[in-house]
N, C-alpha and C positions, 0 to 999 in steps of 0.2 A: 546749381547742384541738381542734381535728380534723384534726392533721396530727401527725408526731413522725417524729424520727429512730429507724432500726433500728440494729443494731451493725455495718451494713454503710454507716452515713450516710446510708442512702436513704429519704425521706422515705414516708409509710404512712399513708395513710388512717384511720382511727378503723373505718368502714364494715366494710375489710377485711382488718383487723391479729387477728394471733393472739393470744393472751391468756396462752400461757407464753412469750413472746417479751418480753424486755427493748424498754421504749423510751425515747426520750430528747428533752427540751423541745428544739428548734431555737433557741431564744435562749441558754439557760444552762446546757444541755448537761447538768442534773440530770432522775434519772430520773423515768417519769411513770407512771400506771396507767391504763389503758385501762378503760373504762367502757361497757359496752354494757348492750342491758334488751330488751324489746320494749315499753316503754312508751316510755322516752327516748331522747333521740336519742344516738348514739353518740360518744364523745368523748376524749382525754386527760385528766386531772388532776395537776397535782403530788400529791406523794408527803405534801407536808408546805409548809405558807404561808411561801412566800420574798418576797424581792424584784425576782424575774424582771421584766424593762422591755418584751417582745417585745409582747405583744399589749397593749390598752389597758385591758380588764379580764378581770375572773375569769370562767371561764361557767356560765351560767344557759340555763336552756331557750327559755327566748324567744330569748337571745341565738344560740344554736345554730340555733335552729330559722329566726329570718331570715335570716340568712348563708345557708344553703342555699335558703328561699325567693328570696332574691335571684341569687344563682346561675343559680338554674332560668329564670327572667324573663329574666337576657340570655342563655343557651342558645339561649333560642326564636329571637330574634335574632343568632345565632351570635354574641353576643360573647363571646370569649375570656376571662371574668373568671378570676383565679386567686384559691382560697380560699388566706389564713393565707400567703401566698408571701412571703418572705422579700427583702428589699431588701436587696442587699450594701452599699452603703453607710450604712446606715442600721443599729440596734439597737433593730429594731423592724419587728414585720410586721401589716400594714393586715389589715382583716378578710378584703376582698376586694381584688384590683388589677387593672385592665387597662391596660398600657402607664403613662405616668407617670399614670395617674388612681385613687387610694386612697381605697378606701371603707371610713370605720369607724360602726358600727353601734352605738350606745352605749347600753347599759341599765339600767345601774348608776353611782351614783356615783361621780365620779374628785374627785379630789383637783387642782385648776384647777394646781400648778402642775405635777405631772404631763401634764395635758392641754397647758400653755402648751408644755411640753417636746415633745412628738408634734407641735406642729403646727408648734415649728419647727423640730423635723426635717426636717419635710415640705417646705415652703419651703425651706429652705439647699438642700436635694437637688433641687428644680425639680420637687415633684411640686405638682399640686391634691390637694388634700384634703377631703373628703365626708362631712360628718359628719350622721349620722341620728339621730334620738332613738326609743329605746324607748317603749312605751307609759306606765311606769312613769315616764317623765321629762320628759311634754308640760307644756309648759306650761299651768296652769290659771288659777286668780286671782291669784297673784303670777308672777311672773316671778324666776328664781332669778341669782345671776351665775355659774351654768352656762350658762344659758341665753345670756346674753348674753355668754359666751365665743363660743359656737357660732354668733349670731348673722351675718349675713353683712349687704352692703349691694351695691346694680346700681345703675343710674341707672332703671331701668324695672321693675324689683320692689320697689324701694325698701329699706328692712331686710327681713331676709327668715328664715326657719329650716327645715330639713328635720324630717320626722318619718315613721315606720315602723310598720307592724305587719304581721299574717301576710296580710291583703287589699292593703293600699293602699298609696303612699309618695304624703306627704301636702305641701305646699308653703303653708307661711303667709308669707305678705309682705305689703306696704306696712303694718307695724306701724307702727302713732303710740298715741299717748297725749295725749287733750283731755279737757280738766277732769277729770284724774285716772284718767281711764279707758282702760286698752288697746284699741286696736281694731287690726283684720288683715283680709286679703280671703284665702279659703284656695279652691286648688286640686290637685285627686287625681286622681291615675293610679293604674289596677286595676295590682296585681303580674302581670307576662306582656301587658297590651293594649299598652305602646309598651318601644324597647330602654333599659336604663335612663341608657347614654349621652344619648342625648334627650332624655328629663326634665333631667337636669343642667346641661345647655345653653339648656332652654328660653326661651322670656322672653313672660310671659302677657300674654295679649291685650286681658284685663281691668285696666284703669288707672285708679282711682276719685281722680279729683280735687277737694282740697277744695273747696268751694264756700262762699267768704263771707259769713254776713251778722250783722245787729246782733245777734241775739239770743244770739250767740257769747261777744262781748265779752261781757254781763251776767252769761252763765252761766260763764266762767272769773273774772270777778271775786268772782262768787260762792264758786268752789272754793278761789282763792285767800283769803277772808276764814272758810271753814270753815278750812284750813289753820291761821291766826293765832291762831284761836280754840282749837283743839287743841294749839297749840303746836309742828306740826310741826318737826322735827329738819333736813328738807331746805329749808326756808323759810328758815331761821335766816341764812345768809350773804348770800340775797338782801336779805332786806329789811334787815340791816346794811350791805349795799350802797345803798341808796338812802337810807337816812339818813345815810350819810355825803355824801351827795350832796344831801341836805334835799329828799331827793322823799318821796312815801310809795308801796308798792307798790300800793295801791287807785286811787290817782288818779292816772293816767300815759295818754299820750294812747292813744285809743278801738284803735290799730292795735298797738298795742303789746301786746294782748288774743289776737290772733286767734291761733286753731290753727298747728301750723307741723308740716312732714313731718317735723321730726327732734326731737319734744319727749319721745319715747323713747328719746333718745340723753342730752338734756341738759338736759331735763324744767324747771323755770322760768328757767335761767339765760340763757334764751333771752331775759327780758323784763332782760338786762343787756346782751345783745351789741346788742338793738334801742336801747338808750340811750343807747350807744356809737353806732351808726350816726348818729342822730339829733345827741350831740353832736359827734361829729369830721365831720358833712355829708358821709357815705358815705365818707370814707378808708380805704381797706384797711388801711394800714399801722398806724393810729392804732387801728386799731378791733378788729383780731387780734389786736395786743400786747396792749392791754389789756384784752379780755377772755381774756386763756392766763394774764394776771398775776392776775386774776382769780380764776379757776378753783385756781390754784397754789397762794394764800395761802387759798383755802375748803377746800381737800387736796379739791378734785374731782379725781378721777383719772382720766382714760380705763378704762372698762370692758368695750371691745368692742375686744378683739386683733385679729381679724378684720376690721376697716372703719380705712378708714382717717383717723384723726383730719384731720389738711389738708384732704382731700378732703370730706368734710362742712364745716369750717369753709365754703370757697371754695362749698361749694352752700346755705350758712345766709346765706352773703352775698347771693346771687343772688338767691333766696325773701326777704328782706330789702329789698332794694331794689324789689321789686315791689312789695310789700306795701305800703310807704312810699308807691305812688302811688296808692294806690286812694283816692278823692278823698273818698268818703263815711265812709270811719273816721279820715280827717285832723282829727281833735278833737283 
């Protein structure tokens, strides 16, 4: 931490705190020791590893060292950010805040249900909350269920996640996943060219819409018959779903193939709610229940806190009912 109470309760910088001077964690009120170097950045430490709930992890030098680079960035832009400030109503203080907007900066492992706890902190209190990922926590070839704690959803970024380092704060959205593969359109702002409130708000200009066509279908029936062939573990309930239903998942009509914006959200169960569409002849009511009854008896569980399950169903319907009209994959 870079902040701590004196024995006067008055809050002390790390920078320019004295070093025989007692000080004390602003969450749990146990003492801390002050850490300076000319190598590292300057800091507090417990004394000894508790279970302090204040900030959202331990610190690390990168973690130190963005916080302050972020900092600096809205300075330039006078905004008011306050580092480690403390939320009275809350048990627990954001890395960075200005006004109800809380930015925490995550570089280390948390523990999801710790995190579930901080963000609904945040929420009941009416703050937004802004979570960054460290270098050390980007998403690479899989995708973690941190990640997709953190994950966010717009109606024009589509899913989306933040990401940090000591240059840039980094914006990957319109994530999907076709024939097995993640894909994202990413855009970066230098730390200090715009105020960081703006980034947060933004909504990019680049909108990559999929584009149809047959060679689609072929290539997910493909991914889907490597799937079978391995035996995948996430195939399992679909394809017990359509043999309950005396379909087979390989031979299901040409549209019921194609990519869909949210197969990162619910990755093949999409080829149950289009079967549903198809048999209830576009009923909402008929075709929600029973793919949530669905979902329920597979123990798929919602794995993105953050986005709101109804709201993707109601935008899976929409993309749904399009798709159903494109007249050339009606096989």
């Amino acid at each position: 931490m870079m902040f701590a109470y004196d024995d006067n309760r008055q809050l002390i910088s790390a920078e320019t705190a004295k070093s025989k001077i007692q000080h004390y964690c602003p969450d749990c009120a146990e003492p801390v020791q002050l850490k300076q170097g000319s190598i590292r950045i300057a800091h507090f430490a417990h004394l000894r590893e508790n279970s302090c709930q204040g900030l959202s992890e331990s610190e690390s030098q990168e973690h130190l060292g963005l916080k302050k680079l972020f900092f600096k960035a809205g300075k330039i832009f006078d905004e008011a950010w306050e580092i480690e400030h403390p939320i009275q109503r809350l048990s627990q203080r954001p890395d960075l805040l200005l006004e109800e907007l809380a930015v925490e900066i995550q570089c280390s492992t948390i523990k999801l249900s710790r995190l579930a706890e901080r963000m609904d902190g945040y929420r009941k209190a009416g703050f937004q909350d802004w979570w960054l990922l460290g270098t050390k926590l980007w998403p690479k070839k899989s995708w973690t269920a941190l990640h997709k704690y953190i994950c966010s959803y717009h109606p024009q970024k589509g899913i989306y996640i933040w990401m940090i380092d000591a240059q840039k704060i980094y914006l990957r959205y319109q994530i999907k996943k076709m024939e097995g593969e993640v894909s994202f359109l990413e855009r970066t702002w230098r730390l200090g060219s715009t105020a960081p409130t703006k980034i947060f708000y933004s909504v990019p200009l680049t909108v990559k819409k999929i584009r149809y066509q047959e060679i689609m279908v072929t290539r997910q029936r493909h991914s889907l018959e490597k799937g079978i062939v391995r035996a995948d573990l996430q195939l399992r309930p679909v394809q017990q779903f359509f043999y309950e239903q005396r379909q087979h998942i390989l031979h299901l009509p040409h549209w019921f193939y194609l990519p869909s914006e949210f197969g990162f959200l619910l990755g093949e169960d999409i080829l149950v709610f289009r079967y549903l569409f198809a048999r209830h002849k576009g009923d909402p009511k008929d075709i929600i229940s029973g793919f949530v009854n669905y979902r329920k008896a597979a123990d798929h569980f919602w794995q993105f806190p953050r986005i709101s399950k109804s709201e993707i169903i109601k935008a899976l319907y929409r993309e749904t009912t399009q798709l159903s009209r494109i007249k050339i994959f009606r096989k």
